[in-house]
N, C-alpha and C positions, 0 to 999 in steps of 0.2 A: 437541794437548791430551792432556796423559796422563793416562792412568786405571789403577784397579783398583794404585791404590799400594801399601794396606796387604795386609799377610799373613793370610789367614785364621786360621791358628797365632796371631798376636797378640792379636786380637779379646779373648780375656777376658782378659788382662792387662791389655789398654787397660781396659775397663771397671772393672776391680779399680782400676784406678793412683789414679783420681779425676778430676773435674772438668776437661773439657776438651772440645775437637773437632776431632776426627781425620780429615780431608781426604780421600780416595779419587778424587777425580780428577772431571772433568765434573759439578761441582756436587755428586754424593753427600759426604755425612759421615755420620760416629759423631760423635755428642753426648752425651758423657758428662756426666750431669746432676751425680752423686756416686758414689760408689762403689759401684760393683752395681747400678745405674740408669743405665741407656743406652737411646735411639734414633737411627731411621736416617732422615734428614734432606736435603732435597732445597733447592737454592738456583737461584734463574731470577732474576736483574734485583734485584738484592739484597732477593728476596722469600722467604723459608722456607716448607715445608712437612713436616710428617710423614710417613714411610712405613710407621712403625710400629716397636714396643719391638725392641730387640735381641735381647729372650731369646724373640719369639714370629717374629720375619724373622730371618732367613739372611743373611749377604754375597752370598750368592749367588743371592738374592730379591729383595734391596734392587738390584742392581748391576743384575738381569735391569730393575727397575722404572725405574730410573734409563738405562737405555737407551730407552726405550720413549719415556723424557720427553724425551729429547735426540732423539732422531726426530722427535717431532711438533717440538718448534721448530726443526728443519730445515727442516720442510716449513712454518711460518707457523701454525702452532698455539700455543697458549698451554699448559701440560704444568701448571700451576698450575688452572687451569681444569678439564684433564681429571681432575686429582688430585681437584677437591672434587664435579666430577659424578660421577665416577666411585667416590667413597668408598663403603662398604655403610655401607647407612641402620638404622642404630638406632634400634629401638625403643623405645615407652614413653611416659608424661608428658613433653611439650615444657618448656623453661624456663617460658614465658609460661603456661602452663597452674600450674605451681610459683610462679611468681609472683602470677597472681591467689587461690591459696591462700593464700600468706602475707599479701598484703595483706590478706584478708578476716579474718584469725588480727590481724592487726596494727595496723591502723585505729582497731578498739576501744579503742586505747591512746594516741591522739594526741587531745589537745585539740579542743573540736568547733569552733573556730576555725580548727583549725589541718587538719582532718581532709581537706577539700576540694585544697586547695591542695598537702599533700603527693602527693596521689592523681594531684594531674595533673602533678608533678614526675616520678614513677615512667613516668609514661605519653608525656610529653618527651623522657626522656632514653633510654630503652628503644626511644619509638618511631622514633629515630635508628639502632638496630642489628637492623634485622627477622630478620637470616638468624641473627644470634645467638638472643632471642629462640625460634625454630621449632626448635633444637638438640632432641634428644631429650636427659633431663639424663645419660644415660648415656654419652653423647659428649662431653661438656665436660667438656673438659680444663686443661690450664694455658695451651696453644699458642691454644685457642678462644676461654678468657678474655683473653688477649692481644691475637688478633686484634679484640676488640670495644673493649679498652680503645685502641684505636691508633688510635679516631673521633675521639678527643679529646686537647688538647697534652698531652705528658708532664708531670705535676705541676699542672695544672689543678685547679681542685675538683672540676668536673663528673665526671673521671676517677676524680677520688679517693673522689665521690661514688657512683659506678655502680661502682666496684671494691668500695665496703663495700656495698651491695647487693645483688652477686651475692653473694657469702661469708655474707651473712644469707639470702638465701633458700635458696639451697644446704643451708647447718646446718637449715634450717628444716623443709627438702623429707626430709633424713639423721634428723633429729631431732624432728620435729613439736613442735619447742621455739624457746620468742623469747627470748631474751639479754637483758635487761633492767637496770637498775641503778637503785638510787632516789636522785634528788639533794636535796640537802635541804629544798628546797622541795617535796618528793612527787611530781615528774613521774618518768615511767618514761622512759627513753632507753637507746640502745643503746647497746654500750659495745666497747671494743677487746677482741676474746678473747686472752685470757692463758694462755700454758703453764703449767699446775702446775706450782710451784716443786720438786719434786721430780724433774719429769722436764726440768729443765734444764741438767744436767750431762751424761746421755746426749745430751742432741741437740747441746749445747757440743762432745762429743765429735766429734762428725760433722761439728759447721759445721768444726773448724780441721782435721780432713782434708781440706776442699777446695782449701785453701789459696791462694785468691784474692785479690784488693786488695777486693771485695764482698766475700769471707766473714767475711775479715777487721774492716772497716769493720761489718759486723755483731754478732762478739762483740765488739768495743769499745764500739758501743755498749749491750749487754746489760751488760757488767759494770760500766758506769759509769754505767749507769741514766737514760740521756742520751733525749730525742727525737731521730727522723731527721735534722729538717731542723739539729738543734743540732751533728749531726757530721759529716752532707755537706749541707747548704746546701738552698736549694728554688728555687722560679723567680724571686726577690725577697730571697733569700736566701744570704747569702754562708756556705760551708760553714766550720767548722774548718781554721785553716790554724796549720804550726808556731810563729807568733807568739804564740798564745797560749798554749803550750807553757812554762811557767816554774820558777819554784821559789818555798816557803812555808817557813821553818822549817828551812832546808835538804833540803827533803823534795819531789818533783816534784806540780806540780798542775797542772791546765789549768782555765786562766781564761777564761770567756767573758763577753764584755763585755754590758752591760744589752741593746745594740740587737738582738742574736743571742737573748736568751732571753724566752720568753712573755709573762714578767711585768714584765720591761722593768728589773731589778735584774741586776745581774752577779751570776754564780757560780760557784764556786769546787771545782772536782772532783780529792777529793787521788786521787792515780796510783797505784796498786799496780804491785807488779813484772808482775806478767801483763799490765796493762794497758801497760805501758812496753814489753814483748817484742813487742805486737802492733803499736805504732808503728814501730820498727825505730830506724835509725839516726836521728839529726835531721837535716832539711831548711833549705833557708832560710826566712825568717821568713815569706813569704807564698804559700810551697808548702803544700796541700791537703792533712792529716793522712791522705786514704786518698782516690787517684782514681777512684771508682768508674766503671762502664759508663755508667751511669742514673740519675736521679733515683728506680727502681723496683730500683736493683740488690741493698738489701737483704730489700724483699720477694720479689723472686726468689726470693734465692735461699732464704728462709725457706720457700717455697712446693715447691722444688724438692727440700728434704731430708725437709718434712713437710707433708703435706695435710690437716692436720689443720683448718684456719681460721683459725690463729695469727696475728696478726699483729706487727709489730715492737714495735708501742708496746705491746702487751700485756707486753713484758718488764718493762716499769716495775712495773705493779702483781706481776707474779712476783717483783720484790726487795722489794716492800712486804708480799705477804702473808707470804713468808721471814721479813722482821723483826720481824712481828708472831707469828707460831707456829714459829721455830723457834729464835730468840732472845728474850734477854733485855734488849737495846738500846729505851730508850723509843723509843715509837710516833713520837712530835714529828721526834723527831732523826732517825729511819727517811725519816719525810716530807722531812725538809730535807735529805737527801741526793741527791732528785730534783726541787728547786727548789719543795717545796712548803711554800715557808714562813710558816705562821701566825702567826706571832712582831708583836708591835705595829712600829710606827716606832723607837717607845722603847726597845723590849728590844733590836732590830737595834743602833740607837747605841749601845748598852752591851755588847752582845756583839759587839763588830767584829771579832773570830776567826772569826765564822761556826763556834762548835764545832769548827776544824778537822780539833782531834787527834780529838777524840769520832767525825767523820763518818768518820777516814781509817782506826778501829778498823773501825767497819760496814764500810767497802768494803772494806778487809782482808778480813775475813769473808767476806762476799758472795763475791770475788775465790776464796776458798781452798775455797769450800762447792762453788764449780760446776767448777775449774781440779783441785782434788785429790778431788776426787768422781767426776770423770771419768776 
């Protein structure tokens, strides 16, 4: 088994390069997350662990630690085992401790019907991950939220459910603030966090330096104002594939059929050049527009450039609060560019363009605001 591959001399190059992971032999890696963010990374039984950031361990920290872990499973130890007994125990507020704050902050705001029954939702699905749970919040990381989300199938609700609950009490615990939104019936509900529209050309910048089939698959979907499962699929759901890849007017769109979209109508998304550079060449017709890793690959990696609480679907409302403050495109049309369309039966039958040219000005836009911004 060969070890100690890489050059010390290389190390910050590789980190500089971008997004990858760089091998060293007996299990160790450099896991470049993005560029100028790296860790040093331990593999036993196709199981991961941390050894800690690049710029605070040494190769010759991580290699010393990574021997130590290949000794004991020589000898019939588990080096995964010794890794999390042996971690230094941080300090602080536990999650569960930050959790019964938030619920106490957030209770107040659910229906008293409904008030009981969320409470023992939180206390089900939480009481399924105790070592997550007892974390000091200073420890939780992306690696820890991970390990906790990995109780449940990828793409499950439960998962998807306990992933937007950590991310709210976390903001919560950061912010002693709840994220609220009003629906028009006056109940409060939580809602997806959205990048400020302004600062989505800098991180645009960053996602297309990673340059992945995920990072990708992510600014595609941002610029086209799409949901997840609408451009890679979900567990019941068939993702984007180059079939629906077509032409309007002579002008490229992607057409997604009613059964693919929430509202159960087909829609109509015209292509800008950017968004055409990020598909690449064309596929056969029932090749997957971007194979990602995951069904989690573009929160990844959204999570991996910015910790900020982002989420992917928050991009939607970042191009709707854009077209309402920083254009002059009615509000309607802004809407109908992310399938929210208010339009009667009536008016849809008489408008059978779906505003094409009108929607393929905005995504122009959109497209030109965050691509030449950046």
């Amino acid at each position: 088994m060969a070890i100690h591959k890489l050059k010390p001399s290389s190390i910050a190059d590789r980190i500089d390069a971008g997004r990858r992971r760089h091998a060293d032999g007996g299990g160790l890696y450099l896991q470049v997350a993005a560029p100028g963010q790296a860790s040093w990374v331990f593999r036993h039984q196709e199981k991961w662990r941390s050894l800690g950031p690049a710029d605070e361990c040494s190769i010759e920290e991580a290699r010393d630690r990574a021997d130590a872990l290949r000794k004991a499973a020589r000898e019939g130890r588990c080096p995964l085992q010794m890794l999390d007994a042996g971690a230094p125990a941080a300090t602080g507020k536990t999650f569960a401790e930050a959790m019964a704050e938030y619920l106490k902050a957030k209770s107040p705001t659910w229906a008293d019907s409904n008030r009981d029954r969320e409470l023992r939702r939180y206390g089900f699905l939480f009481g399924q991950i105790p070592a997550f749970t007892a974390l000091p919040l200073a420890s939780i990381d992306q690696q820890a939220k991970n390990r906790a989300l990995g109780h449940w199938e990828t793409g499950s609700k439960k998962q998807s459910d306990v992933n937007f609950y950590i991310e709210a009490i976390l903001r919560f615990a950061q912010t002693g603030k709840l994220l609220r939104v009003k629906k028009p019936g006056g109940a409060d509900v939580e809602h997806h966090e959205s990048m400020p529209y302004a600062e989505v050309p800098a991180f645009f910048k960053r996602l297309v330096k990673v340059g992945t089939v995920d990072s990708k698959a992510l600014a595609f979907t941002i610029l086209t104002g799409s949901r997840t499962d609408e451009v890679i699929g979900a567990k019941h759901k068939a993702p984007a594939t180059w079939g629906e890849i077509g032409e309007e007017d002579g002008k490229p769109v992607w057409i997604i059929g009613g059964n693919r979209m929430k509202a159960g109508r087909k829609h109509v998304v015209p292509l800008t050049p950017q968004m055409m550079k990020l598909l690449g060449k064309p596929q056969a017709p029932d090749v997957p527009l971007f194979m990602v890793s995951s069904q989690s690959a573009m929160l990844d990696t959204l999570r991996e450039i910015t910790g900020n609480g982002y989420t992917v679907h928050g991009f939607r409302s970042s191009f709707e609060v854009w077209g309402a403050e920083a254009t002059n495109f009615p509000r309607d049309l802004v809407k109908l560019c992310t399938a929210h369309d208010k339009r009667s039966q009536t008016d849809r039958a008489y408008q059978r363009s779906n505003l094409l040219a009108k929607r393929r000005e905005i995504m122009q836009g959109w497209s030109d605001f965050i691509v030449s911004a950046s």
